[in-house]
N, C-alpha and C positions, 0 to 999 in steps of 0.2 A: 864869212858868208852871212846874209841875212837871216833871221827868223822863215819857219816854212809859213807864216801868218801871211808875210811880205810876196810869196808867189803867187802866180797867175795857175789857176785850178783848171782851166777853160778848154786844153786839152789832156786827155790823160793816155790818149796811144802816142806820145812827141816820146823821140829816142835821142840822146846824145853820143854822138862818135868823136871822142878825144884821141887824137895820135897826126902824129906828124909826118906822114908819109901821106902826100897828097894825092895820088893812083890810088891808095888803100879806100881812106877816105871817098872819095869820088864811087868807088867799086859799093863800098857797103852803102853810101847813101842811094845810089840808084837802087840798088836788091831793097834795102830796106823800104824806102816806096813804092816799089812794083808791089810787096807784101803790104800795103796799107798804112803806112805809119807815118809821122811826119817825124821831119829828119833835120837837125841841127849840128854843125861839124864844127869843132876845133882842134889846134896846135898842140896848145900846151896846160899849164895846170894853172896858170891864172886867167886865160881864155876861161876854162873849165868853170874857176869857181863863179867868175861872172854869166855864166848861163845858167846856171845851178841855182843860182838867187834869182833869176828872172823868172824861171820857167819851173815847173812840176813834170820832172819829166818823170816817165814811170822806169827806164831802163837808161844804163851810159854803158858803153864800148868804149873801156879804158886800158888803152897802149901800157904796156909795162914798163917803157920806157919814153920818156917826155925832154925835149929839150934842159926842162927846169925843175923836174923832179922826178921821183919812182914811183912811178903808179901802185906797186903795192903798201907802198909806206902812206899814198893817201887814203884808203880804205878806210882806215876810222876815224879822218877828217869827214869823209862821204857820210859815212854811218851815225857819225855824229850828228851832222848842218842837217842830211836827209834819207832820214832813215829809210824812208818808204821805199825811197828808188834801188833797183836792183841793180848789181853792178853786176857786169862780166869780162873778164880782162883775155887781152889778145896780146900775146908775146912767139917773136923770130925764135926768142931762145929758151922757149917752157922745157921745165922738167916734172919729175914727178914733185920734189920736192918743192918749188915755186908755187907747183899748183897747190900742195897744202897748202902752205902757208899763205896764199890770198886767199883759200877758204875758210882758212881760221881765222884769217882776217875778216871777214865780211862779204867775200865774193859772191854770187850767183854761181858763175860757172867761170871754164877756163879752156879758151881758146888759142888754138896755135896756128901762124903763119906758117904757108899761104892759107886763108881760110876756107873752111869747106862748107858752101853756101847750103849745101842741104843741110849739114849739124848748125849752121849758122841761123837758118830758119828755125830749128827746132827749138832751141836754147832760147832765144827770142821770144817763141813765142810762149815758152814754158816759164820765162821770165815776168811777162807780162803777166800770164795767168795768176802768178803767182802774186803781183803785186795788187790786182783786180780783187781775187779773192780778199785780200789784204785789205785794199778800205771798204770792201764791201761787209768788212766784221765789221769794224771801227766804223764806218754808217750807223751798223746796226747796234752795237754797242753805246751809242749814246744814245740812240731813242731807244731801247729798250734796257737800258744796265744794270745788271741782277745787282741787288740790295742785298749783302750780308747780313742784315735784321731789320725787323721793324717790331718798336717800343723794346722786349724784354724779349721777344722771337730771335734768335739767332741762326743765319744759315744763308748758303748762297746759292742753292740747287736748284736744282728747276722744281722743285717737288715744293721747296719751300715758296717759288717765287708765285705759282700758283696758291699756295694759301696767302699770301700777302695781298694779292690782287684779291680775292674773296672776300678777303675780312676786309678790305678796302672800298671795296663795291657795295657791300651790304649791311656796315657800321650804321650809319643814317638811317638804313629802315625800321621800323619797328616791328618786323618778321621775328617769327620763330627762329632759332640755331639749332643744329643737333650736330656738337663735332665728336668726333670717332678717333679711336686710335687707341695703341697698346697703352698698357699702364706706363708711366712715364716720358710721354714722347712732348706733353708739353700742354695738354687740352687746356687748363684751366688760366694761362697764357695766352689763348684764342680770345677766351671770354674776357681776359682783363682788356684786349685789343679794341674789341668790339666794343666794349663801354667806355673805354678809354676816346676812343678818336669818333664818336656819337653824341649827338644832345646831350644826354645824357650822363656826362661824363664827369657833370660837377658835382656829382652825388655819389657817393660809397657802392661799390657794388656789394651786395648781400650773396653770400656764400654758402649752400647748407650742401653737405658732404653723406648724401644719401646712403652711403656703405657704413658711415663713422658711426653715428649716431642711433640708441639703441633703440629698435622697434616700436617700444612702449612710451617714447619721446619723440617720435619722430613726428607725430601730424602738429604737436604742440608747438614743437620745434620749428615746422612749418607755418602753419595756420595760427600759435596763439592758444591761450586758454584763458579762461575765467577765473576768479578767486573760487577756491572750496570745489572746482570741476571733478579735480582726482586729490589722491593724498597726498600732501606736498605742494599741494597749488594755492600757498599761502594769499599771492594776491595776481591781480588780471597781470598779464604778459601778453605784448606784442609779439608777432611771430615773425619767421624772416619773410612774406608775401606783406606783410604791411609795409615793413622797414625798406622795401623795395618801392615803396609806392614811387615814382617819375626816378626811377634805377632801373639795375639790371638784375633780374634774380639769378647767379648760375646754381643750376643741379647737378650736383657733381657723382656719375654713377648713376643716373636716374634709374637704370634698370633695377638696382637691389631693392628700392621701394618696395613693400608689401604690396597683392591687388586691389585688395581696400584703398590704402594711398592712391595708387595710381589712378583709381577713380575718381575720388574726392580730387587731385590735381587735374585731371582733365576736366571736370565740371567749371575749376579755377581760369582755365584756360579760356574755357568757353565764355563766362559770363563775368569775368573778371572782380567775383565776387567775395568774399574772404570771411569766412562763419566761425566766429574762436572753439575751438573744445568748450560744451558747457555751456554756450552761449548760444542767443537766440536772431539778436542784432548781427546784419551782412552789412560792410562796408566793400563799397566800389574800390578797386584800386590797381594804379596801373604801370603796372609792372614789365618790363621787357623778360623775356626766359630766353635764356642761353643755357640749354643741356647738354650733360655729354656720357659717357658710355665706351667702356672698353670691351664691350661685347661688339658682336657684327650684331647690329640691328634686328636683319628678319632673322637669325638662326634664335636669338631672343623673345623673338616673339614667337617662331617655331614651337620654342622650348618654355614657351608659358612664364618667360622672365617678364615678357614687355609684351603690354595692350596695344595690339597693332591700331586702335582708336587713337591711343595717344602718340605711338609713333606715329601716325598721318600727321598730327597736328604739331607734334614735335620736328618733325621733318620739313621744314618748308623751303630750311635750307641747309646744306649736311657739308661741311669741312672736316675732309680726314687728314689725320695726320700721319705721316710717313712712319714705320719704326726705323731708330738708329742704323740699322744695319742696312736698310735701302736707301741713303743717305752720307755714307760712310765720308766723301770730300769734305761733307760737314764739318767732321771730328775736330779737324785742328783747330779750327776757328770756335770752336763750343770750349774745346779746349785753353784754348787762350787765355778767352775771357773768365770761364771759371780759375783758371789758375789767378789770373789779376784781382779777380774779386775776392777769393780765400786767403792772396797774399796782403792785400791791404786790412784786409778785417782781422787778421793775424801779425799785424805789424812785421811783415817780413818779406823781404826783399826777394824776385825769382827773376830769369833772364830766359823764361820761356821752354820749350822742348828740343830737344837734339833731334835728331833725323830720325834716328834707333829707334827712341821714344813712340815717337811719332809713329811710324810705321807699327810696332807696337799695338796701340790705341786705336790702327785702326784695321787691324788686323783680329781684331778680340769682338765676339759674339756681343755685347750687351746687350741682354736680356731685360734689362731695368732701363735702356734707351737713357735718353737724355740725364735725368734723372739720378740715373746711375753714375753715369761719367761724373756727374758736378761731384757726387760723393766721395766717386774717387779722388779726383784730381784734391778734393779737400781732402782727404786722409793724407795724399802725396805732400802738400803743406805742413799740415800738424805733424807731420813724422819726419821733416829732412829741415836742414839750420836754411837753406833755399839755394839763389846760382840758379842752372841749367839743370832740367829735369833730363836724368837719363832712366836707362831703362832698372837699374839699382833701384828704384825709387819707387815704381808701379809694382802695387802688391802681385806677389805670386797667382795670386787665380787668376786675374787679366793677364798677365807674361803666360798662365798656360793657355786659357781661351783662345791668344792669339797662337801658338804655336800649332794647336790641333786648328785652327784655320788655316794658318797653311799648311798644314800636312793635305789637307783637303783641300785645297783651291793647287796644289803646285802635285798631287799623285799622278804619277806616270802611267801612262797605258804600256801596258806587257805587250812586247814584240812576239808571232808568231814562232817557236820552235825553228821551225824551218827557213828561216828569212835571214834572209844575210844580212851581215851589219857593213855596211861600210863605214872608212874611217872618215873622222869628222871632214879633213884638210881637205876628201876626196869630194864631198856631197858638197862643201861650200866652195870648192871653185868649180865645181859644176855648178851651180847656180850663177855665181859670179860671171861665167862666158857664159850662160843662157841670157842673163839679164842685159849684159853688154850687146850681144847678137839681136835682143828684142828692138834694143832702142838705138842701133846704130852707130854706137860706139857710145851715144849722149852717156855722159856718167851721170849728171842730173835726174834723167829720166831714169835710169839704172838705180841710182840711190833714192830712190822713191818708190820701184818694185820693190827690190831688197827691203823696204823699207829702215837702211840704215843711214846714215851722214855721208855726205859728201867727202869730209878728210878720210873718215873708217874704210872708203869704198877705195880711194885714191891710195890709201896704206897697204891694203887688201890686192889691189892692183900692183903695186909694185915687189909684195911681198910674193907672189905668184908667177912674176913676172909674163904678165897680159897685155896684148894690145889692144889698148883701151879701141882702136878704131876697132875692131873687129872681133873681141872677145875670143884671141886664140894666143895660146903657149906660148911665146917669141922663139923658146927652147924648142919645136919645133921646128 
């Protein structure tokens, strides 16, 4: 068969009916256009593949049996040329067993001669549905397709995709930043983004770590001093607001600032003026501020941490960041890459995480967010010769953090005293003929309430012994 580049896209309700029985044929193509659809009929399985390369059909009515081959044995020729199209196969001689097995194949659904035009409508049109939603992702997935990182940002969630759009959007301006978030979720990564993909970007960004840095250094630190200002201020010093000048300054912590600081930095804000400790002479200089804060902002300035003056001015535009734990599909891909990057820096060879693992990691509290996991997965390196990371390998306090998560996400609510238990076999095949009874026999629509598989439902049915038309006993 052709590439699907090579089909015609131009209808997408066109149905193909394969089978050799030309009353059959005749039968479903008139039903199938009373119901709206346009309708193309063939023989045999090379008939088949040549409409199949023509046309984009979204659903094919394939005979189980063909002149020139088995219809279920072609299922992952279908699945292979064209994935998209939903197949449903119609056989004289279905059993339960046929019918797995062309759903583990590939099938849609599975129909039996004579056909029954009302579950024939359904299937159809549930087929359709199914394949609609289907490029209606894939539309949407190429114009909108989440980015598992951007620069040194790693993550593919929707939480990160909106910071990526943010710091995208407002890289180029020379606004304010205020990003927020727990201690390690990643903020000073935001700031590298924003100077990074900015004007600004051919120049160093200057970094001063307002918690690190002791009190009594700190405005120096910032602003600069003078020869002979204080003791020890053997000769003048630039400070990191100079060293900024056409960069980025980030404030890392802006809240632990002293209120003195935090005044002298808002006055800097305003007039973009820069006065060294000691000194008399102000130099202009122009500097972008990216600050951030693992406080919530106004419970900070509540709490007489942060000048709500300076948060106005520090706020103009606020990117928070997720913590780990509202984020959790993240993990494996944080994971990955920190393991790749500990294992090259460590000259040692790893082949990724086992499932166990996995599940593990992301099962476990971190409290230390991003941060945390890189340190882990690098202890997991320096401690193991490398291979597949199983769960041997992640220290005991994360192997217990995930366990009490799921002791807490998996605890059972206590049945009344008084309440009867039935037994499991009883409540699921009571479900099983409510479900079959809702949709008319459809086992499709049925393994969709259930929300279980098509084969599990077909297993489930036979193991019960159900009639699928009518969800009752056959032992009856």
């Amino acid at each position: 068969m052709t590439s699907s580049s090579t089909r015609k896209h131009e209808d997408k309700r066109r149905i193909l009916v394969v089978d050799d029985d030309p009353r059959l044929c005749r039968l479903l193509v008139y039903n199938l256009e009373q119901w709206g659809y346009a309708v193309d009929s063939v023989g045999d399985a090379q008939a088949m593949r040549q409409a199949l390369s023509c046309h984009d059909y979204a659903v094919a009515m394939l005979d189980v049996r063909l002149p020139d081959a088995d219809g279920v044995g072609l299922l992952p020729e279908i699945a292979e040329a064209v994935p998209s199209t939903k197949v449903i196969m119609v056989s004289a001689h279905g059993s339960i067993e046929m019918a797995m097995d062309a759903v583990r194949l590939g099938a849609f659904d599975f129909l039996t001669k004579p056909v029954e035009l009302d579950r024939c409508r359904v299937s159809v049109r549930n087929a359709f549905l199914l394949a609609q939603s289907e490029r209606e992702y894939e539309i949407l997935r190429e114009v909108i397709s989440p980015r598992d990182r951007l620069g040194s940002m790693i993550g593919a969630s929707p939480a990160m995709q909106v910071v990526y759009e943010i710091v995208e959007n407002v890289a180029a301006s020379e606004c304010s930043v205020l990003v927020t978030g727990e201690t390690g979720t990643g903020k000073e990564l935001v700031a590298a983004e924003l100077h990074r993909l900015s004007d600004r970007g051919r120049h160093e960004m200057i970094t001063v770590n307002c918690a690190a840095i002791p009190s009594e250094l700190i405005e120096s630190e910032m602003f600069g001093h003078m020869k002979g200002s204080f003791t020890g201020a053997a000769q003048d010093k630039e400070g990191a607001a100079e060293r900024a000048d056409r960069s980025t300054l980030f404030l890392d912590e802006i809240a632990e600032l002293s209120p003195n600081l935090q005044a002298k930095l808002l006055r800097f804000l305003q007039d973009k003026q820069v006065t060294r400790v000691g000194g008399t002479q102000s130099r202009r200089v122009d500097a972008r501020i990216v600050a951030a804060t693992n406080r919530e902002p106004d419970e900070a300035v509540a709490n007489g941490k942060l000048r709500q003056d300076l948060l106005y001015r520090l706020n103009v535009i606020r990117i928070h960041l997720p913590p780990l734990r509202e984020r959790r599909a993240d993990i494996p891909l944080l994971a990955e890459a920190f393991l790749e990057e500990a294992a090259a820096a460590n000259r040692k060879t790893f082949s990724g995480f086992d499932r166990h693992a996995v599940r593990v990691l992301m099962e476990a509290d971190w409290p230390g967010n991003v941060r945390q996991l890189r340190n882990v997965v690098t202890e997991i390196v320096l401690m193991n010769p490398g291979g597949a990371v199983t769960t041997k390998m992640i220290p005991e306090a994360i192997a217990e953090s995930a366990r009490r998560g799921e002791r807490y996400r998996a605890a059972p609510a206590r049945a009344p005293a008084h309440a009867r238990i039935r037994p499991f076999w009883e409540t699921e095949k009571s479900a099983l003929q409510q479900a079959l009874f809702a949709c008319h026999g459809n086992v499709t629509g049925a393994a969709e309430l259930l929300e279980i598989s098509r084969p599990t439902l077909y297993r489930k049915i036979k193991s019960y012994g159900l009639d699928p038309g009518k969800g009752e006993d056959k032992a009856q």
